[in-house]
SERO-4910 file (N, C-alpha, C, O; in steps of 0.05 Angstrom, whole numbers):
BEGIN
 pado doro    nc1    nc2    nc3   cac1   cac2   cac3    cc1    cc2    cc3    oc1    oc2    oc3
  Unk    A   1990   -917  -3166   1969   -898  -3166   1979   -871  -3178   2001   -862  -3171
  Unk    A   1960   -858  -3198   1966   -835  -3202   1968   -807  -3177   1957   -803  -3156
  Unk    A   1989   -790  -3194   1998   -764  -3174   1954   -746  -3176   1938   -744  -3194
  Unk    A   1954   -738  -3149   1931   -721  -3148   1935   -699  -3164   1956   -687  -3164
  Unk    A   1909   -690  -3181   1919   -668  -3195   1923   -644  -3180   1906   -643  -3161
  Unk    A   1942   -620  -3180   1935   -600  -3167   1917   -589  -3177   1920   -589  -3202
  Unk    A   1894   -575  -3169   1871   -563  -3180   1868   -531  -3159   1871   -533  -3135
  Unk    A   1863   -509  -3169   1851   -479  -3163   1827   -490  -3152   1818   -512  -3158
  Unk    A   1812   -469  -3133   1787   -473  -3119   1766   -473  -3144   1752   -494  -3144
  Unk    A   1761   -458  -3161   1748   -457  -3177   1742   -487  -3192   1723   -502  -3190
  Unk    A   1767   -488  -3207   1766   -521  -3216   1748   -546  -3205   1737   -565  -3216
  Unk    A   1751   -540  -3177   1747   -561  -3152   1716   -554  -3158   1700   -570  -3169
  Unk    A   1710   -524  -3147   1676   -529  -3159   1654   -535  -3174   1631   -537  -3169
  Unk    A   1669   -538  -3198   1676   -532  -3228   1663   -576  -3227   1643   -588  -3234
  Unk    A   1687   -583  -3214   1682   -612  -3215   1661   -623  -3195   1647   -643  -3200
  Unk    A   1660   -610  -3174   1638   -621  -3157   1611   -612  -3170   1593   -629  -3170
  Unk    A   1606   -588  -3181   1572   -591  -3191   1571   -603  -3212   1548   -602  -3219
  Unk    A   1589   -619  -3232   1596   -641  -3252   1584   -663  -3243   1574   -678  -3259
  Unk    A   1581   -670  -3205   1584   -681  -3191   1554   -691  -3175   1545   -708  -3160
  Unk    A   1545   -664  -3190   1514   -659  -3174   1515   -646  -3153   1499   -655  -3137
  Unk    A   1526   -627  -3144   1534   -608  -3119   1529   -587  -3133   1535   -582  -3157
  Unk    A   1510   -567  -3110   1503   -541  -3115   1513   -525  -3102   1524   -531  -3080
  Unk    A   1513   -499  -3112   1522   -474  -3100   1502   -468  -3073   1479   -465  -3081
  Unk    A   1503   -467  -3055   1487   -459  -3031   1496   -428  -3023   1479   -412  -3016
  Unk    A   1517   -423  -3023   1525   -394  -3012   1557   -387  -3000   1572   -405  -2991
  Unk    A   1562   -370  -3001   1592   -354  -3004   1596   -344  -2981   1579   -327  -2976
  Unk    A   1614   -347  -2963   1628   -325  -2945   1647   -327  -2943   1661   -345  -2934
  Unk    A   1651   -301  -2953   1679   -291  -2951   1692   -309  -2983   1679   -311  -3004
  Unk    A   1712   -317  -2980   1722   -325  -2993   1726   -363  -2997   1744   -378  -3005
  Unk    A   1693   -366  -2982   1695   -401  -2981   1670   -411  -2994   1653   -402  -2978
  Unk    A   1655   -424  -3013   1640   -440  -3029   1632   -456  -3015   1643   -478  -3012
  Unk    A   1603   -448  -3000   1591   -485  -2995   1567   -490  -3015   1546   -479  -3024
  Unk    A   1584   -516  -3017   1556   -528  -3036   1546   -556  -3030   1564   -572  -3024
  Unk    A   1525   -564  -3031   1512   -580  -3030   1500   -606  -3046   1485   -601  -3065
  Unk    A   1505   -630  -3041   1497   -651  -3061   1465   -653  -3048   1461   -646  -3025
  Unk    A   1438   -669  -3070   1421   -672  -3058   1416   -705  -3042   1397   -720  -3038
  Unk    A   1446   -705  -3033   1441   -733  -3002   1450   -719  -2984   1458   -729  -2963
  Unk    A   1450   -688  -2989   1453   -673  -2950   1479   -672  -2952   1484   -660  -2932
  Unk    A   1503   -677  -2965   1530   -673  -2967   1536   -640  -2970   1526   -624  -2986
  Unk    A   1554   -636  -2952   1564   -609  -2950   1603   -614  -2952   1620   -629  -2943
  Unk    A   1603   -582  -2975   1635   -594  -2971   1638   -557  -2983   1626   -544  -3000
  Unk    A   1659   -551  -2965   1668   -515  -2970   1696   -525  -2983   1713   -542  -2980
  Unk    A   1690   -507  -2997   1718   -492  -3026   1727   -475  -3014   1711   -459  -3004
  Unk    A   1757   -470  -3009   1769   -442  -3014   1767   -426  -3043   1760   -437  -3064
  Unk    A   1774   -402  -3039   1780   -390  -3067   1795   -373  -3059   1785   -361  -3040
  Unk    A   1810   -368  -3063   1836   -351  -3065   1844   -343  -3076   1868   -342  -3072
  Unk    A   1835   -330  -3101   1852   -322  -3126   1859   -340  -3138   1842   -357  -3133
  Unk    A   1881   -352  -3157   1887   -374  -3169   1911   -387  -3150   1933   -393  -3157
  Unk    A   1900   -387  -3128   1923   -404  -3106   1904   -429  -3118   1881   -431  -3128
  Unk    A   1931   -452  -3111   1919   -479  -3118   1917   -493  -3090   1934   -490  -3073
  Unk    A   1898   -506  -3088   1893   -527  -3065   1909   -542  -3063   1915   -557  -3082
  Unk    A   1923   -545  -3040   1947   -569  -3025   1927   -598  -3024   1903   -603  -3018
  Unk    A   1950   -615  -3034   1932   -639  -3038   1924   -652  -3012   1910   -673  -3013
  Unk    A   1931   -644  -2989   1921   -661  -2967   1889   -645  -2970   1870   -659  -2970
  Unk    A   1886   -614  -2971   1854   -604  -2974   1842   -622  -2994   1820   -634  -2992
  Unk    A   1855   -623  -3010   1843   -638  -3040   1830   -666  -3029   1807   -672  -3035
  Unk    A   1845   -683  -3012   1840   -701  -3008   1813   -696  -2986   1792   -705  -2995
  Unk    A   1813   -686  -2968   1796   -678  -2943   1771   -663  -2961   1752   -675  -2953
  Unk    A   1764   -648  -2976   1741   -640  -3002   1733   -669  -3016   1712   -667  -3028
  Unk    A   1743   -689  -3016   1742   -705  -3037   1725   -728  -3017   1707   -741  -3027
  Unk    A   1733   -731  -2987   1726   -749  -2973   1701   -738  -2958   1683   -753  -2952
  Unk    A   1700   -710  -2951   1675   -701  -2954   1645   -705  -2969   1622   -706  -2962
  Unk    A   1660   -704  -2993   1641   -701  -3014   1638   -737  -3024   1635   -736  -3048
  Unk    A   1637   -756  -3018   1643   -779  -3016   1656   -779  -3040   1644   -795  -3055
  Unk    A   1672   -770  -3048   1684   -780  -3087   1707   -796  -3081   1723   -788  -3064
  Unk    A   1710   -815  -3092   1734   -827  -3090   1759   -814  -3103   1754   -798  -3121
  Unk    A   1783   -817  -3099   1809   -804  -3121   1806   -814  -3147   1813   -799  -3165
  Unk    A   1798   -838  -3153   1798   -842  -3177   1782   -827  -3202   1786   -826  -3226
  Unk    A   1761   -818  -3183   1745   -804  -3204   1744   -777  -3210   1732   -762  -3225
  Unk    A   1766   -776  -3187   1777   -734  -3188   1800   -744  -3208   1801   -734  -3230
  Unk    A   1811   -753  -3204   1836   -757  -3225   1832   -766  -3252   1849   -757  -3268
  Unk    A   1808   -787  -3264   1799   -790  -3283   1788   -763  -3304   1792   -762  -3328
  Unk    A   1774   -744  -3286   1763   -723  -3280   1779   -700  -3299   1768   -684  -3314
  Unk    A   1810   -704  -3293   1834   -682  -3290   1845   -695  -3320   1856   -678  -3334
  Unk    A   1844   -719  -3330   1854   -726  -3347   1851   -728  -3380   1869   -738  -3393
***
């Protein structure tokens, strides 16, 4: 299996409304957005801090996406 990409919060959003996930609203410094099957999944953003892949993974399982298609995604 391929290495997870590391990805910035942005990126990650960037790929989930790719995804069909909307922007719903901001606090503070966290992104929830919304798919239309009721799926909720919050982004950090941090400046260009990159997401630790265990978050990466836990956003990904949220958002029902499999790794394969975040990493297809990255490539």
């Amino acid at each position: 299996m391929a290495k997870v990409p590391r990805v910035r919060g942005m990126e990650m959003i960037r790929f989930l409304e790719a995804k069909g996930f909307d922007h719903v609203r901001t606090k503070g410094s966290h992104y929830v957005l919304k798919s239309s099957r009721g799926k909720i999944v919050v982004v950090p953003v941090h400046g260009s801090e990159i997401l630790g892949r265990g978050l990466t993974r836990k956003i990904l399982q949220d958002a029902d996406i499999s790794m394969e298609e975040f990493i297809a995604y990255f490539q």
